[in-house]
N, C-alpha and C positions, 0 to 999 in steps of 0.2 A: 691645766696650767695655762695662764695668761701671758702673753708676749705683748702686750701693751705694758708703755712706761719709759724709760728714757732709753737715749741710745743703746748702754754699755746694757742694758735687759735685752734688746732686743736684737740687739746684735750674738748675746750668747742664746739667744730664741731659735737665730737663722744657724748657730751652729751645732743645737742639737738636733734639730730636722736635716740638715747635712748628713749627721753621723747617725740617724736614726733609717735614713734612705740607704747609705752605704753600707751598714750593717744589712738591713732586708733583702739589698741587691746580691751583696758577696757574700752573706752568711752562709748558707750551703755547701758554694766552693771552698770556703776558709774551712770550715768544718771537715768537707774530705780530703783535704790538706792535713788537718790535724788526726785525722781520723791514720793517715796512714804514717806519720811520724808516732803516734803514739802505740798503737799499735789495738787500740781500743775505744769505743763511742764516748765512755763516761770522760774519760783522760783527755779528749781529744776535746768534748765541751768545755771541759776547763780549761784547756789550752786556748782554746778559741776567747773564752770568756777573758783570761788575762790578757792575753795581745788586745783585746777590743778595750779593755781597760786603761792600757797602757796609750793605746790608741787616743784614747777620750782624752785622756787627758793634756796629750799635745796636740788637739789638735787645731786652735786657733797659731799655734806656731808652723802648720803644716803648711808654705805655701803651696807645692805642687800639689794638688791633691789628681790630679794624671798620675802620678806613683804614690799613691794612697794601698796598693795591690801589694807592693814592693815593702814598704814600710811597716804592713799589717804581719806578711809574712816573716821578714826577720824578726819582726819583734817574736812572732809565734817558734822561732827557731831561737832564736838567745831563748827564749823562755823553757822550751821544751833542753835544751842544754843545762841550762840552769836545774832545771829537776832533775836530771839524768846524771847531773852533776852531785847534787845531793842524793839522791836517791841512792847511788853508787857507795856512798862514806855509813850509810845508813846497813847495807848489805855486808854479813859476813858467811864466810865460807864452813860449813858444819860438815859433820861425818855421816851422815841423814841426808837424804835423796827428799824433798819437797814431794809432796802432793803432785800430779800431775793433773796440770787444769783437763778442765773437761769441753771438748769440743762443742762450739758453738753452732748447733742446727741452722740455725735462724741466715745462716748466710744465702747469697743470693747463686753459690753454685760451688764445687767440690775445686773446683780449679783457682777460682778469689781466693780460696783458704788456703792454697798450696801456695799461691803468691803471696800471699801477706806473711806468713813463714818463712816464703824464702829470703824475702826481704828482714822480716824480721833478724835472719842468721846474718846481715850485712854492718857491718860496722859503723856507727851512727854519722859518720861523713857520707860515707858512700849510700847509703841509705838516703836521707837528708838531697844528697845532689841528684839522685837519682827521681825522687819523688818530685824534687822542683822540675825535671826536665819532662819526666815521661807523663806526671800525673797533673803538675800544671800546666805541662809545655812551655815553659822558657826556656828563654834562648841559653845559649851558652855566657854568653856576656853578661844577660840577667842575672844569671845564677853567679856569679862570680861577685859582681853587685851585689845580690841580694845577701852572699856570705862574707867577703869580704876577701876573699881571696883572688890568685889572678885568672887569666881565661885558662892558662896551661894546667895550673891545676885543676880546672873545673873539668878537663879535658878527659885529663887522667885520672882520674877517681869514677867519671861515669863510664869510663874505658873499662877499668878495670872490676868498675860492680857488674858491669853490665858481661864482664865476662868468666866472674863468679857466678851468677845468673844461669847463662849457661850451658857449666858442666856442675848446679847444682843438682843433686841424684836426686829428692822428690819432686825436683821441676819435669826431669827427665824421663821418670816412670808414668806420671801422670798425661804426659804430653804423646804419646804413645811410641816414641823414639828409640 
């Protein structure tokens, strides 16, 4: 692709090399971002894939791109609510016990799976604030920002995951407690 040609070309030139830099730079972290909201690799690229999507497409309206981090994430959190959301209306309750998935070998250790579990058992806020705080490290303020709620409840929620956590019982057998 050519970027020669008039201004309004090659000004949308310089902002696909922007968003083409920022995707290679933050691709990874977004990805284990989604990797641990979703609760899986495939889910988690697709999450990723629609927030960069959503991304793309505002972003000549983006001035700060210093909270381009911030922006990519909520979007990746309204998005992953949004399916959690449908996903939810699509789900009915049967008299039949599901298949029990089959544990995935491939992980990088017995205690990551005890933790992606236990997190899994957490309620999709407190899960959600928990992963902004602990797995991306933001701040408290961030996470309030990036949800849209205030800092007290950002408080309380990772207060109270964090203390579901715990006294959750396969965190506690595995940890040798």
């Amino acid at each position: 692709m050519s970027c020669a040609g008039n201004h309004d070309e090659s000004r949308a030139c310089d902002h696909d090399a922007a968003f083409r830099d920022y995707v290679l730079t933050r691709g990874s972290a977004l990805l284990r971002m989604a990797t641990m909201l979703t609760g899986n690799r495939a889910d988690a690229e697709d999450l990723v894939q629609a927030a960069l999507a959503k991304t793309y497409l505002a972003w000549g309206k983006i001035n700060d791109h210093a909270a381009l981090d911030a922006y990519v994430r909520r979007a990746m959190v309204n998005t992953h609510i949004s399916w959690w959301r449908r996903r939810r209306l699509e789900e009915f309750p049967t008299d039949e016990l599901p298949d029990q998935a089959v544990a995935d070998h491939a992980r990088e250790s017995d205690m990551a799976e005890v933790v992606r579990r236990a997190l899994d058992r957490l309620p999709q806020r407190m899960r959600t604030a928990v992963m902004l705080r602990y797995f991306e490290d933001m701040t408290e303020p961030e996470i309030a920002a990036a949800l849209g709620i205030s800092l007290g409840t950002v408080k309380s929620t990772v207060s109270r995951a964090v203390a579901k956590l715990r006294i959750d019982a396969e965190l506690g057998e595995d940890s040798g407690a």
